[in-house]
N, CA and C atoms as an extended XYZ file, in Angstrom:
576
Properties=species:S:1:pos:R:3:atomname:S:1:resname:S:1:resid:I:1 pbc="F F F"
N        93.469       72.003      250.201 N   UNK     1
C        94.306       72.642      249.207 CA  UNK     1
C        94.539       74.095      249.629 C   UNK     1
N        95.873       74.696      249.444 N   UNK     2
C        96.424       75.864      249.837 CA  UNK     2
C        95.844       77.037      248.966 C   UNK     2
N        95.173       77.937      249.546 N   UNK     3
C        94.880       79.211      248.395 CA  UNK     3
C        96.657       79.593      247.410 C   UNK     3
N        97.723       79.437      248.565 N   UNK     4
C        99.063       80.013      247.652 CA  UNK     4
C        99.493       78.416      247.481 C   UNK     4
N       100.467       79.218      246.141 N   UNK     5
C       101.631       77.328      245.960 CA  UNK     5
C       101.920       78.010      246.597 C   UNK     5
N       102.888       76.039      246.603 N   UNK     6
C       104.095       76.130      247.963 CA  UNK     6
C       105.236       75.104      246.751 C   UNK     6
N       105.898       74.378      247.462 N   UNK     7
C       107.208       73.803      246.851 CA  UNK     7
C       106.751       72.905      245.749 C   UNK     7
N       105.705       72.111      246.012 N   UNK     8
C       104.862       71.388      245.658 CA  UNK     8
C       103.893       71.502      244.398 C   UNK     8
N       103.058       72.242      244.542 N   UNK     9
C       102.017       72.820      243.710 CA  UNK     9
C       101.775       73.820      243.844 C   UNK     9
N       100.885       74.104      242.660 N   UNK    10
C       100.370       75.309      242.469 CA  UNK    10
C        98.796       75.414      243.766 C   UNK    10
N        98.664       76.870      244.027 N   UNK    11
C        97.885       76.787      245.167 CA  UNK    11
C        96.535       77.248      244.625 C   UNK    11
N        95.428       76.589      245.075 N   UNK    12
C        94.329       77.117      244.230 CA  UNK    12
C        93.861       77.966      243.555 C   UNK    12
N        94.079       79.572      244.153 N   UNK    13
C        93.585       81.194      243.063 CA  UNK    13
C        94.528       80.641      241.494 C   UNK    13
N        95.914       80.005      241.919 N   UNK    14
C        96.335       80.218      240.410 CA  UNK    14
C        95.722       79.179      239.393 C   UNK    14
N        95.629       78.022      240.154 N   UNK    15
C        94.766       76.945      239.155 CA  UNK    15
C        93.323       77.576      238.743 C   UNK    15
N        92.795       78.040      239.847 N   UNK    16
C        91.871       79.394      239.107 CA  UNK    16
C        91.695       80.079      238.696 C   UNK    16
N        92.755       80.570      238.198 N   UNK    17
C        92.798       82.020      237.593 CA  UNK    17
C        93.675       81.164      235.962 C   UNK    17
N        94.448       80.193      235.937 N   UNK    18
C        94.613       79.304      234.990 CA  UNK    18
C        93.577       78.575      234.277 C   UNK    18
N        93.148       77.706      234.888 N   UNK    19
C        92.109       77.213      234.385 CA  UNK    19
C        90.576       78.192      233.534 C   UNK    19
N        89.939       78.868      234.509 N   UNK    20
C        89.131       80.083      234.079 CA  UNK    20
C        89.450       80.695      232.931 C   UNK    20
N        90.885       81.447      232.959 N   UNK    21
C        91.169       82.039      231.824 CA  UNK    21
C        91.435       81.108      230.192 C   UNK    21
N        91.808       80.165      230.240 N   UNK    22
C        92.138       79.089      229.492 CA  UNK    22
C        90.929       78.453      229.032 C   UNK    22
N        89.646       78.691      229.726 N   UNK    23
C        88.734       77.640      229.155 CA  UNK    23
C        87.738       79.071      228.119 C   UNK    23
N        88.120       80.285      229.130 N   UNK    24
C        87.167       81.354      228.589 CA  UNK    24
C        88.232       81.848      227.215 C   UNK    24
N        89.040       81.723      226.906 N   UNK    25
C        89.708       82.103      225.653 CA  UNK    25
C        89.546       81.099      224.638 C   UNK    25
N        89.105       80.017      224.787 N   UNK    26
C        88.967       78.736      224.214 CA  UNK    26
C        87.844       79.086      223.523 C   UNK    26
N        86.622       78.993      224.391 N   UNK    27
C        85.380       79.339      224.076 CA  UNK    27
C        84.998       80.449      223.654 C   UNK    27
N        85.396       82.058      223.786 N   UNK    28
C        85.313       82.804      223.018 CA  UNK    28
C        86.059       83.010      221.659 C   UNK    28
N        87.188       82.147      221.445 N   UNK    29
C        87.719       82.079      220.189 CA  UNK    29
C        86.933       81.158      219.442 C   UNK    29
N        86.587       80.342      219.795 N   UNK    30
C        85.188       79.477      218.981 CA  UNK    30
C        83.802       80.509      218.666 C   UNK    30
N        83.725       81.167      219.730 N   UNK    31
C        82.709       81.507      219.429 CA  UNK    31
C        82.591       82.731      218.562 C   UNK    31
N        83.826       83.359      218.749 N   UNK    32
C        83.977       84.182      217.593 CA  UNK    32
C        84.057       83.951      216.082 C   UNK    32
N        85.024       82.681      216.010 N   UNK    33
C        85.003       82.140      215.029 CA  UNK    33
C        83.273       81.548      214.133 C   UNK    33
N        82.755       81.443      214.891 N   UNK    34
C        81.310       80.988      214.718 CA  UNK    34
C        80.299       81.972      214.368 C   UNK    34
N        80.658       83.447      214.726 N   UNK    35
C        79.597       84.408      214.923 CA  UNK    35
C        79.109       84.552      213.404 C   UNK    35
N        79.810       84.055      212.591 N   UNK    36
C        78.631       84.515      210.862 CA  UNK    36
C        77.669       83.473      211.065 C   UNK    36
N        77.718       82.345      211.596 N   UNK    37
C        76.079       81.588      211.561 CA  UNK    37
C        75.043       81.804      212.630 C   UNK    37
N        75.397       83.159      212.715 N   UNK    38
C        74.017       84.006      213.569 CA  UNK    38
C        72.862       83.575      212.492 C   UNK    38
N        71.539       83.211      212.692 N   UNK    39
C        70.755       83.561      212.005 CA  UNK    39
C        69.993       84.983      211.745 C   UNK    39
N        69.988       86.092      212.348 N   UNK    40
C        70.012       87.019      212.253 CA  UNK    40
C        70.836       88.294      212.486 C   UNK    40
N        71.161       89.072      211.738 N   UNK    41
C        71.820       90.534      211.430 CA  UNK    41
C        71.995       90.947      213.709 C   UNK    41
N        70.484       90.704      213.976 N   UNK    42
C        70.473       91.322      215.497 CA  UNK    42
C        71.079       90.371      216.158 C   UNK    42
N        70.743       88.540      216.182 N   UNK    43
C        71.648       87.764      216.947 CA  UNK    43
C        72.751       87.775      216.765 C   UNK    43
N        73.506       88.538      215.672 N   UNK    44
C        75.055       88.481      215.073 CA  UNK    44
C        75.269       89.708      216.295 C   UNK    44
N        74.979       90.718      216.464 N   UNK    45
C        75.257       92.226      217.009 CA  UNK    45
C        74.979       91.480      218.350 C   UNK    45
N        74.656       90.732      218.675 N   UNK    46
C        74.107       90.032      220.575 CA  UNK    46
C        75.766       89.131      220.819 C   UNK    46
N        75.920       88.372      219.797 N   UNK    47
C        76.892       87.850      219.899 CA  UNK    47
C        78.296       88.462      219.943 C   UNK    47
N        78.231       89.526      218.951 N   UNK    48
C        79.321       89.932      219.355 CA  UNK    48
C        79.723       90.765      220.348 C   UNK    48
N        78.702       91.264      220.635 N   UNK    49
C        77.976       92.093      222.684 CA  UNK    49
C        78.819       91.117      223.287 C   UNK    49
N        78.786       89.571      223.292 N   UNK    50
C        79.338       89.000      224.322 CA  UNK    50
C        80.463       88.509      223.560 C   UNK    50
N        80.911       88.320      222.934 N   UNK    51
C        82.173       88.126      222.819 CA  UNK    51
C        83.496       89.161      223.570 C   UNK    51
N        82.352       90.137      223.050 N   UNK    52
C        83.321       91.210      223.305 CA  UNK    52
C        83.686       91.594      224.710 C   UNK    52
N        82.189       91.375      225.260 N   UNK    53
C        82.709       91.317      227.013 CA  UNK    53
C        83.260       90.072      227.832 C   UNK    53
N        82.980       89.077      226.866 N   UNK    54
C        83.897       87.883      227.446 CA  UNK    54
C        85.316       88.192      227.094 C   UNK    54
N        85.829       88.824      226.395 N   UNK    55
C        87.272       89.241      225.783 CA  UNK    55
C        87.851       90.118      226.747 C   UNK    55
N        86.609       90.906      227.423 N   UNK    56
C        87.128       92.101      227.995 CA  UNK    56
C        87.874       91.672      229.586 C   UNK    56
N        86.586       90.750      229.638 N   UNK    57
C        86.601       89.482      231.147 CA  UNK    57
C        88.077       88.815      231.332 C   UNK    57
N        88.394       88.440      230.143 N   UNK    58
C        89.901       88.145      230.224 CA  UNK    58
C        90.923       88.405      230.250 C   UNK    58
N        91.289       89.906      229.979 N   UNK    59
C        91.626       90.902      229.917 CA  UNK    59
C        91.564       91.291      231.559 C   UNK    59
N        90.570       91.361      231.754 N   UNK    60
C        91.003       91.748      233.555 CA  UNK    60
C        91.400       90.759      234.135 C   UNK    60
N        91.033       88.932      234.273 N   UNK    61
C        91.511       88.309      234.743 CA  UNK    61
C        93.034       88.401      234.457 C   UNK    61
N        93.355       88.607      233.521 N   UNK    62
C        94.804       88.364      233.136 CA  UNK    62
C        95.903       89.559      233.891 C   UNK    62
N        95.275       90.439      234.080 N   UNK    63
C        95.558       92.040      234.642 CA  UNK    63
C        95.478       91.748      236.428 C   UNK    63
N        94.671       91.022      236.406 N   UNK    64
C        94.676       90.284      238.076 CA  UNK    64
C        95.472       89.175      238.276 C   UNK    64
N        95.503       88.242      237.254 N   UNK    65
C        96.463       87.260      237.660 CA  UNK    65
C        97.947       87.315      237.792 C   UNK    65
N        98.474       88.548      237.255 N   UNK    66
C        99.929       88.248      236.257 CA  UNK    66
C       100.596       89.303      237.635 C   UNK    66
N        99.916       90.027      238.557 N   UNK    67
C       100.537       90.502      240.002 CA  UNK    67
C       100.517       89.322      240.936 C   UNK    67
N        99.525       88.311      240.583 N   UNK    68
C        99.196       87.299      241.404 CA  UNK    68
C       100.742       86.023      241.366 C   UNK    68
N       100.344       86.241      240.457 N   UNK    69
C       101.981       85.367      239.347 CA  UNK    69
C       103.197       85.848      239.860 C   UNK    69
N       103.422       86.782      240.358 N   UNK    70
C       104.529       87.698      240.609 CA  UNK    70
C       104.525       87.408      241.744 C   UNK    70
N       103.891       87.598      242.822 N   UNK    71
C       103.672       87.538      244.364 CA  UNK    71
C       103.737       85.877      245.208 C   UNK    71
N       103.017       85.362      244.510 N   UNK    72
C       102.667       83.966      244.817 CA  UNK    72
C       104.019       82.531      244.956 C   UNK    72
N       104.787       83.569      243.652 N   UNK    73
C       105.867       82.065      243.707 CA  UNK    73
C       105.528       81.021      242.856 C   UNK    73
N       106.396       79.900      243.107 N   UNK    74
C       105.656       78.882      241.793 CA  UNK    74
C       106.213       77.739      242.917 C   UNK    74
N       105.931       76.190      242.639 N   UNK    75
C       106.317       75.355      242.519 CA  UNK    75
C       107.640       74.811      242.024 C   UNK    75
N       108.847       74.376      242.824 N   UNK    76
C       109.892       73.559      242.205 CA  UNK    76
C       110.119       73.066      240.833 C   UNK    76
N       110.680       73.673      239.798 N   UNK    77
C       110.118       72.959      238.676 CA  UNK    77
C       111.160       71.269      238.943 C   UNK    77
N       110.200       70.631      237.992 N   UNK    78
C       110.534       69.190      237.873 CA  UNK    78
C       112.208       69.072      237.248 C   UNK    78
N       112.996       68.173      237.409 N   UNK    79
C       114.234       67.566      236.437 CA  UNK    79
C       113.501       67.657      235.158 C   UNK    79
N       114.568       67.985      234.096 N   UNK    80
C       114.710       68.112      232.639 CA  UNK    80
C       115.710       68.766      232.379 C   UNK    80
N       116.267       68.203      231.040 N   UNK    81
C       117.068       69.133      230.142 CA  UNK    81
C       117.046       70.299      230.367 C   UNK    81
N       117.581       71.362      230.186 N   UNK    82
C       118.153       72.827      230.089 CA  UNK    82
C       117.206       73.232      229.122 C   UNK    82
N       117.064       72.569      228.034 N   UNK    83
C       116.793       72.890      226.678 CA  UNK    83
C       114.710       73.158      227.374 C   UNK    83
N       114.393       71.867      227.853 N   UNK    84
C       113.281       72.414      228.206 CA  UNK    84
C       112.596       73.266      229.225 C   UNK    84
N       113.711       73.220      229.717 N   UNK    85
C       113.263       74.242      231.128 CA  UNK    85
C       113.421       75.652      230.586 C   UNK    85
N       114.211       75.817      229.516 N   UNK    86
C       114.153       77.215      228.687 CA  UNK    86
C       112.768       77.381      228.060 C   UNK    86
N       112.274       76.145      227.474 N   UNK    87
C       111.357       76.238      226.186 CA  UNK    87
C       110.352       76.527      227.014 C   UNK    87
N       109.835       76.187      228.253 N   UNK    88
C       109.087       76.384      229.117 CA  UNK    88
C       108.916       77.815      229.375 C   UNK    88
N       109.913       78.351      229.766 N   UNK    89
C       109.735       79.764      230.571 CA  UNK    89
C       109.588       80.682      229.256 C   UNK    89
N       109.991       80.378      227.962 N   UNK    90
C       109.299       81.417      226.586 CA  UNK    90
C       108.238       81.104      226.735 C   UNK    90
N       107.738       79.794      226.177 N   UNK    91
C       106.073       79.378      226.368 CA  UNK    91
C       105.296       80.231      226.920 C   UNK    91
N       105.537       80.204      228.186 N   UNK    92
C       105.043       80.457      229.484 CA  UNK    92
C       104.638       82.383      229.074 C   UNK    92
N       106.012       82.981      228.718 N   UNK    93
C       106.267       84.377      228.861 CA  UNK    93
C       105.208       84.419      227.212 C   UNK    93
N       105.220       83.829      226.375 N   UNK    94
C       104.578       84.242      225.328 CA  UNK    94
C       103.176       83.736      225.278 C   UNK    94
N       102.509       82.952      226.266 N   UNK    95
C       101.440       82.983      226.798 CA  UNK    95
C       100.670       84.181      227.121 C   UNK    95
N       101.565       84.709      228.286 N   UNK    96
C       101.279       85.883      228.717 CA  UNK    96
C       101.540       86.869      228.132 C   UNK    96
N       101.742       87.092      227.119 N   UNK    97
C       101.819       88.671      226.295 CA  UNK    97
C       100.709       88.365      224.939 C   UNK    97
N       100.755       87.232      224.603 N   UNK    98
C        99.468       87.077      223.887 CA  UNK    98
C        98.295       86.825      224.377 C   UNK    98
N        97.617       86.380      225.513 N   UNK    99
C        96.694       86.557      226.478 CA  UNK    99
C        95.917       88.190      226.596 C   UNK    99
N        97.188       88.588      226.943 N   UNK   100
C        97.194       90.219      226.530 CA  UNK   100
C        96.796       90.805      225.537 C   UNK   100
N        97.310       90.769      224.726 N   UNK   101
C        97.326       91.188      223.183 CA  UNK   101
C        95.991       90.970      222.311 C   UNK   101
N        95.532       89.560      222.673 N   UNK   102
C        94.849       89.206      221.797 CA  UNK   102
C        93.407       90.066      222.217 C   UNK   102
N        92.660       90.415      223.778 N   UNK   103
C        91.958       90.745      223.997 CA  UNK   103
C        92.297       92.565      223.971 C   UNK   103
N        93.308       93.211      224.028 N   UNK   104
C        93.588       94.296      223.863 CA  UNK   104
C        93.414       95.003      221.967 C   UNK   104
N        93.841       93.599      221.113 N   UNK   105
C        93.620       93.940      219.881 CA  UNK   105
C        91.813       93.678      219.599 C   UNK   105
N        91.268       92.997      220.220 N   UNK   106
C        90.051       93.178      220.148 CA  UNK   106
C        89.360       94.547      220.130 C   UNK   106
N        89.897       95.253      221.222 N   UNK   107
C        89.123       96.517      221.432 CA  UNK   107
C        89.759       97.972      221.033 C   UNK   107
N        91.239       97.659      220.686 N   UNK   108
C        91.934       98.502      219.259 CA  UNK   108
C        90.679       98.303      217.520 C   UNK   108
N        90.368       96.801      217.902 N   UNK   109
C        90.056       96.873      216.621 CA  UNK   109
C        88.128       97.154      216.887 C   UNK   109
N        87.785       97.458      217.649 N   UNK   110
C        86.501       97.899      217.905 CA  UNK   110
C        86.540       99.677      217.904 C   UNK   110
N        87.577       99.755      218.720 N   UNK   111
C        87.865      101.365      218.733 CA  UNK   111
C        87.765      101.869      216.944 C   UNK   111
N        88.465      101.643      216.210 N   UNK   112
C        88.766      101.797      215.175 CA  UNK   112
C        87.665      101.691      214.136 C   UNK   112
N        86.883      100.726      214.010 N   UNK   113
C        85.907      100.577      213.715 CA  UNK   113
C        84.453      101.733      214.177 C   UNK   113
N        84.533      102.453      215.331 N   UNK   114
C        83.849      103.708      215.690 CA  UNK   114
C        82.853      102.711      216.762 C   UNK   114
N        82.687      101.715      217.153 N   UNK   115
C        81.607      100.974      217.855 CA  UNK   115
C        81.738      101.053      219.236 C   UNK   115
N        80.591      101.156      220.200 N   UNK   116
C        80.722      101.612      221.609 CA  UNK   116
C        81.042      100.888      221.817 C   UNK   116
N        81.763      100.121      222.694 N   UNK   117
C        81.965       98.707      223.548 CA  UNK   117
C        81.245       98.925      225.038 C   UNK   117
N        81.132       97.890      225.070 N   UNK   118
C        80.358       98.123      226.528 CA  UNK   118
C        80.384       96.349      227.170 C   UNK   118
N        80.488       96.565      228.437 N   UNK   119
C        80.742       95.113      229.342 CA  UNK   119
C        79.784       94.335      229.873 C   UNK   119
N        79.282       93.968      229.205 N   UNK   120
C        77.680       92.880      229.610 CA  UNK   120
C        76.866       94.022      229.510 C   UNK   120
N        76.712       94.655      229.025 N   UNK   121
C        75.662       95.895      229.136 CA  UNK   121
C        75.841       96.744      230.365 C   UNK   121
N        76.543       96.768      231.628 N   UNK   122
C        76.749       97.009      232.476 CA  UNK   122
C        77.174       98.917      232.100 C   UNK   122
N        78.371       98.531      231.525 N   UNK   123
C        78.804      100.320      231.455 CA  UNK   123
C        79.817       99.924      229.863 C   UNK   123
N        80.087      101.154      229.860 N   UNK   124
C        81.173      101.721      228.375 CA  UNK   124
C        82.376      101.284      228.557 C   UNK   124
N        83.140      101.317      227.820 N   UNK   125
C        84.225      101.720      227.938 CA  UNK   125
C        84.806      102.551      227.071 C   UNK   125
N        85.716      103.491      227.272 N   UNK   126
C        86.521      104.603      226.532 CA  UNK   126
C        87.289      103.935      224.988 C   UNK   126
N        87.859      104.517      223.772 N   UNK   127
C        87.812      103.712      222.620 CA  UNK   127
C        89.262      103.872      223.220 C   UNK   127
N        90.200      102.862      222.211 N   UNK   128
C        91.316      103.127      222.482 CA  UNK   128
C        92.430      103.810      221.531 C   UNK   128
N        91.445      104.077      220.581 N   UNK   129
C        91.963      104.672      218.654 CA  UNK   129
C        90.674      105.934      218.610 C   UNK   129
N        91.297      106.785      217.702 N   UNK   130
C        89.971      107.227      217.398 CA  UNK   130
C        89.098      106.449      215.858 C   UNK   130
N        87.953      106.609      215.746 N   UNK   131
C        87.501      105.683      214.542 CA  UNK   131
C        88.990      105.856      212.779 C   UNK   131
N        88.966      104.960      212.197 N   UNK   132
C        90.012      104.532      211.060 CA  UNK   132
C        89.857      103.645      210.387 C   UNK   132
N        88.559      103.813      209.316 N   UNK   133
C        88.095      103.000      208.303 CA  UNK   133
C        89.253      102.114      207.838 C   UNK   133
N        90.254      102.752      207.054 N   UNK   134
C        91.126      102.496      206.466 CA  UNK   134
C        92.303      101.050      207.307 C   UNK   134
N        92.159      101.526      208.681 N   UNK   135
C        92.817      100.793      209.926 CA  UNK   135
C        92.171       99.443      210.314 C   UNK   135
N        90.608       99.481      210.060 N   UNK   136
C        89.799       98.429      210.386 CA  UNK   136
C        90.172       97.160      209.920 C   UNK   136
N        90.263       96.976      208.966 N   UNK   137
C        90.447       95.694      208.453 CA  UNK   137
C        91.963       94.889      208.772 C   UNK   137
N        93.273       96.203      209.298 N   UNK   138
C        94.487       95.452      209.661 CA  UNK   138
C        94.369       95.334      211.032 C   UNK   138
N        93.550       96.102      212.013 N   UNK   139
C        93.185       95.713      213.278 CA  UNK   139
C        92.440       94.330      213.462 C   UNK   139
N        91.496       94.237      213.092 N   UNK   140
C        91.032       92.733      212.862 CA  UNK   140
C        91.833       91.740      212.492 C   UNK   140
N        92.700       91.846      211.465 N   UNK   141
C        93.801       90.309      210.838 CA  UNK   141
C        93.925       90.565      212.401 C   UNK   141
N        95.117       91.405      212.816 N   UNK   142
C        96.041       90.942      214.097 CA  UNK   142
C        95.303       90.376      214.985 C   UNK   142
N        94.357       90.631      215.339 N   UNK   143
C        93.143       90.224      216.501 CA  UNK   143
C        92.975       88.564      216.080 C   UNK   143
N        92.818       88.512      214.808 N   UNK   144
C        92.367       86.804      214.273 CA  UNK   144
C        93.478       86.528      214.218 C   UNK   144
N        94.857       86.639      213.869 N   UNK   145
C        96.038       86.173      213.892 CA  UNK   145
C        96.652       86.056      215.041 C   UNK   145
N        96.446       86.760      216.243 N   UNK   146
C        97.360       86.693      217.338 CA  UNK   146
C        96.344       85.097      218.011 C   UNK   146
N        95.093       85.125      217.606 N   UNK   147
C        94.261       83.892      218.295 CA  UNK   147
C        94.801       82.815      217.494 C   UNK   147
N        95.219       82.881      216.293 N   UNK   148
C        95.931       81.539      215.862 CA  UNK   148
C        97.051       81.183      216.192 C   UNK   148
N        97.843       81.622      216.614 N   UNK   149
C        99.274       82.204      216.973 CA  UNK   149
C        99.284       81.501      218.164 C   UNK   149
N        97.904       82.074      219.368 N   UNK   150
C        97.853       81.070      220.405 CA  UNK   150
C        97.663       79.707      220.378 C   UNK   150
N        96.510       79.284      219.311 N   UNK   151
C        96.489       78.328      218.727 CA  UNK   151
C        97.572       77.333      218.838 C   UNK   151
N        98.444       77.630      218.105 N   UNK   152
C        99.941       76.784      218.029 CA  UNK   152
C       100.925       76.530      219.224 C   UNK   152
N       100.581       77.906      219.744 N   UNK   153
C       101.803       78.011      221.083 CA  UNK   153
C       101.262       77.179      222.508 C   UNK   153
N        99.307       77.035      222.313 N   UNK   154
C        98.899       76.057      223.351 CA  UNK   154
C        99.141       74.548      222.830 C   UNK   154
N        99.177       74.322      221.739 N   UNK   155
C        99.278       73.372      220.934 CA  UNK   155
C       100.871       72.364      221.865 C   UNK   155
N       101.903       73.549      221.861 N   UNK   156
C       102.879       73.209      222.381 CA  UNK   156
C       102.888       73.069      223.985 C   UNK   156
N       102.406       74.124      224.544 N   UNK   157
C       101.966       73.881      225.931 CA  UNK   157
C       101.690       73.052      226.450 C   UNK   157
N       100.722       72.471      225.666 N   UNK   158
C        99.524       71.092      226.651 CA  UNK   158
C       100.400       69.834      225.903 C   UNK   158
N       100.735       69.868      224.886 N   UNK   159
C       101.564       68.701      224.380 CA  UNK   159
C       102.880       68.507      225.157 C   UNK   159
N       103.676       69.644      225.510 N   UNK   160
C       104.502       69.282      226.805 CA  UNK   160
C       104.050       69.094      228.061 C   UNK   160
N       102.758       69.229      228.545 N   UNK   161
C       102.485       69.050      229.510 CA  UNK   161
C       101.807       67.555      229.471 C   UNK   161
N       101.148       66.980      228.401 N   UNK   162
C       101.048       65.655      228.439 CA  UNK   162
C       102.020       64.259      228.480 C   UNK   162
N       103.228       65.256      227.534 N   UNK   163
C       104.497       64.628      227.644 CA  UNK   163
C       105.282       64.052      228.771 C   UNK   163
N       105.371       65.133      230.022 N   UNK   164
C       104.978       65.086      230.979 CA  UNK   164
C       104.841       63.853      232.166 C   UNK   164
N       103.363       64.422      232.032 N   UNK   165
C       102.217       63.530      232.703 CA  UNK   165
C       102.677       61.580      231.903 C   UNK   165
N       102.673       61.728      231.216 N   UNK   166
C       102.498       60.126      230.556 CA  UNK   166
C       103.554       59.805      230.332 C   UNK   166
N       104.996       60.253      229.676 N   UNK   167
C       105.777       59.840      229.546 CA  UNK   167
C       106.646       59.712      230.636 C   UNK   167
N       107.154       60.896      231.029 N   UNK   168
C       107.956       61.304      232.098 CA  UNK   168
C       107.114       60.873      233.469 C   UNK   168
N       106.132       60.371      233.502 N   UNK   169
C       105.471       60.481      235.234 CA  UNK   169
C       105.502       60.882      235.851 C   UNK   169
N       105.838       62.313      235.933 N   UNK   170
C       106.130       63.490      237.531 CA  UNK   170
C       105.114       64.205      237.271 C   UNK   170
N       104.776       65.189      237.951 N   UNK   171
C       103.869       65.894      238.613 CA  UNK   171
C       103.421       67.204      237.744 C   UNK   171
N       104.149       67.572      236.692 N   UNK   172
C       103.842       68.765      235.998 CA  UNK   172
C       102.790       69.070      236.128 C   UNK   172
N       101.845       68.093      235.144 N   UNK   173
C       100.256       68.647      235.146 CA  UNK   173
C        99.786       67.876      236.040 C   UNK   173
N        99.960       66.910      236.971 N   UNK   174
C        99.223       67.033      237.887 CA  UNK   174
C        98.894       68.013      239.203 C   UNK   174
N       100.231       68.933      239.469 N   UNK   175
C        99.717       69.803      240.491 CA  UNK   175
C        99.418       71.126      239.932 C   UNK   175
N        98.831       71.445      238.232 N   UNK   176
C        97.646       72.236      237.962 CA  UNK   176
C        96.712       71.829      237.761 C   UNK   176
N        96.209       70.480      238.033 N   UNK   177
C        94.715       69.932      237.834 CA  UNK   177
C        94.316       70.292      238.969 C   UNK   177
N        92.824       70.827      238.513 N   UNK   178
C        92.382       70.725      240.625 CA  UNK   178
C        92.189       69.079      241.031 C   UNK   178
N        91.994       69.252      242.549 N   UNK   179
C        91.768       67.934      242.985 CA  UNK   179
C        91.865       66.835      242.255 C   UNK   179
N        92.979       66.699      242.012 N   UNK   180
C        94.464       65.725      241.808 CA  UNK   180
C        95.025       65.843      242.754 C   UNK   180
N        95.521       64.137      243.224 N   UNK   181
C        96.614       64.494      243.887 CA  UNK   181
C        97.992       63.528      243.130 C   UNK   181
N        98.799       64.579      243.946 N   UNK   182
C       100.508       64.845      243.238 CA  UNK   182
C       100.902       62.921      243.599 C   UNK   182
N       101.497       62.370      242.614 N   UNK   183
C       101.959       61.326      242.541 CA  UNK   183
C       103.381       61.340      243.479 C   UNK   183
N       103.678       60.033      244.583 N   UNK   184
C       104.747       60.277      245.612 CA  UNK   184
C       106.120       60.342      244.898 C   UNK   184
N       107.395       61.087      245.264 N   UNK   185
C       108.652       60.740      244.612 CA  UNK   185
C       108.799       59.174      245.099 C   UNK   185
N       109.682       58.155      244.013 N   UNK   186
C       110.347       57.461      244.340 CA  UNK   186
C       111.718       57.755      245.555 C   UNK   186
N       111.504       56.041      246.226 N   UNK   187
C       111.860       55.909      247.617 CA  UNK   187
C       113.507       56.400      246.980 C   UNK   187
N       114.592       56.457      247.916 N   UNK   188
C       115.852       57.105      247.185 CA  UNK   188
C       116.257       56.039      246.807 C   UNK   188
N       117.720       56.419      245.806 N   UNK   189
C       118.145       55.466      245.131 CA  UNK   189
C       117.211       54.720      244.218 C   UNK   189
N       115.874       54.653      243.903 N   UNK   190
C       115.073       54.285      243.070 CA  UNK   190
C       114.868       54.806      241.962 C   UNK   190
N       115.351       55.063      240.616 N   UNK   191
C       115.239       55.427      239.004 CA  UNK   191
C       113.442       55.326      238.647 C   UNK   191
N       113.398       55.844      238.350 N   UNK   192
C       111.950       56.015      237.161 CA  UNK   192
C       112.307       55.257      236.219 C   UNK   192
């Protein structure tokens, strides 16, 4: 398998840098969602230690991937309607600005709140507000709202991409699975 796509597929860093980011936004939105059944006040403050640097984690992957995205090229997209090859490239573009957003409103809404942030315990980081009692509580909705928001818009993602895969039989999601391989075109003159 190719580190870059080519005409074909996607080339491994991006299925890595796809996949990775996609499973770690998954799991820290669960786990955020989860953090009041800390059993203790201190495992609640541990948890959100890592949430917060898993948020932050994605946030740079995404800051690394999206030059990667730019440079790399893509794959041929498949035959379809107009209509979906549009719906695709919003998807796609509103992926990536909420990817963004959602881990950037995290640490608007930490800033605001007056709380150090810091990255696995490793080092600080600078606030991005100065503290705003009053601000706290609408920094947070957006932070929990932009994760539902994704919610829906992966909802649509992976449901066109199963659509896809099972209905349509071409290659969409198979050349972002790793080690998959891409199903052959029909011989010419041969219909699906």
């Amino acid at each position: 398998m190719s580190l870059r796509s080519n005409e074909r597929q996607w080339g491994s860093i991006s299925k890595s840098f796809h996949w990775i980011i996609a499973l770690a936004i998954l799991c820290n939105g669960i786990f955020g969602l989860l953090m009041d059944l800390a059993s203790s006040p201190m495992q609640k403050i541990n948890w959100l230690a890592l949430h917060k640097s898993i948020g932050l984690t994605v946030l740079a992957l995404v800051l690394l991937r999206m030059p990667w995205r730019w440079r790399d090229g893509r794959p041929a997209e498949e035959p379809a309607p107009r209509w979906q090859m549009l719906a695709a490239r919003v998807v796609h573009g509103v992926l990536y600005v909420v990817t963004l957003a959602i881990p950037l409103t995290g640490w608007w809404f930490n800033s605001v709140s007056g709380k150090p942030l810091q990255w696995f315990k490793l080092f600080n980081l600078p606030a991005l507000a100065a503290k705003n009692d009053p601000l706290r509580d609408f920094a947070h909705g957006v932070h929990e709202y932009l994760f539902w928001f994704l919610l829906l818009v992966l909802v649509a993602h992976v449901g066109a991409a199963l659509k896809h895969h099972v209905f349509d039989n071409d290659n969409v999601l198979r050349r972002m699975l790793p080690f998959v391989r891409l199903r052959q075109p029909p011989p010419e003159g041969v219909c699906r």
